[in-house]
N, C-alpha and C positions, 0 to 999 in steps of 0.2 A: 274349319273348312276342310274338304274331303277333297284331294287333285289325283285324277287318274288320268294319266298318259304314258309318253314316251318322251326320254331325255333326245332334245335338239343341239342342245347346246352345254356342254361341260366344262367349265372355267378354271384357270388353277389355284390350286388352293394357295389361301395366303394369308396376312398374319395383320391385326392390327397392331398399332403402336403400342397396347397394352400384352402386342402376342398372342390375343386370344387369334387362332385357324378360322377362317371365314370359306366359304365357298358357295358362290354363284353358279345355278344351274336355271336352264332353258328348258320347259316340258311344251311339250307339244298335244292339247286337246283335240278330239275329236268330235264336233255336235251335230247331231242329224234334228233336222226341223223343217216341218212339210216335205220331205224326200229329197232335200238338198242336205249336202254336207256339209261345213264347216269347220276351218281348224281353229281354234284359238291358241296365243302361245302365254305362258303367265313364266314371270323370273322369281324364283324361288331362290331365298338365303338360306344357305346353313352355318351354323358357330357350334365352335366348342367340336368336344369330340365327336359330334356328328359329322360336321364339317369333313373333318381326315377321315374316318371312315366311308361317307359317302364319295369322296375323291378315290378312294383305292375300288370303291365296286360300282359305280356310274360309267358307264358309256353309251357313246350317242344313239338311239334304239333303244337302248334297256328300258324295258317298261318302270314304270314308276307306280306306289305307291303315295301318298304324301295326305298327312295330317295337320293341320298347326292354325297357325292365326293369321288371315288376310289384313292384311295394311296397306295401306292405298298413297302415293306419293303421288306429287303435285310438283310441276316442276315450271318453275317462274324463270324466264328469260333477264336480259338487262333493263331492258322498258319497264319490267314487271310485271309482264302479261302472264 
């Protein structure tokens, strides 16, 4: 999958228990459809040395480039919903 936008959101970077650098970022889509606009925002992870390098050149604005794999989470409450 191909994301093009601008970073909303810049997280700090941090470490799992194994160490490995993680960082979460926020982009910001732009969609035009019948002459309305829309933003959508998608949460984008990084690991490994991406992670720390994206954290030293990301700030909030910077346009974004982004390649990778979309994965889709489900998030089940205590009832189970």
């Amino acid at each position: 999958m191909e994301l093009c936008g601008k970073a909303s959101r810049v997280g700090r970077l941090a470490y799992t228990p194994g160490g490995e650098p993680i960082l979460e970022v926020t982009v910001a889509v732009n969609q035009r459809m019948l002459g309305k606009q829309n933003v959508g925002y998608f949460t984008v992870m990084f690991s490994g040395e991406l992670a720390e390098t994206a954290s030293r050149k990301l700030a909030i604005g910077r346009t974004v480039h982004i390649v990778g794999e979309l994965w889709n989470r489900v998030y089940v409450n205590r009832k189970g919903a």
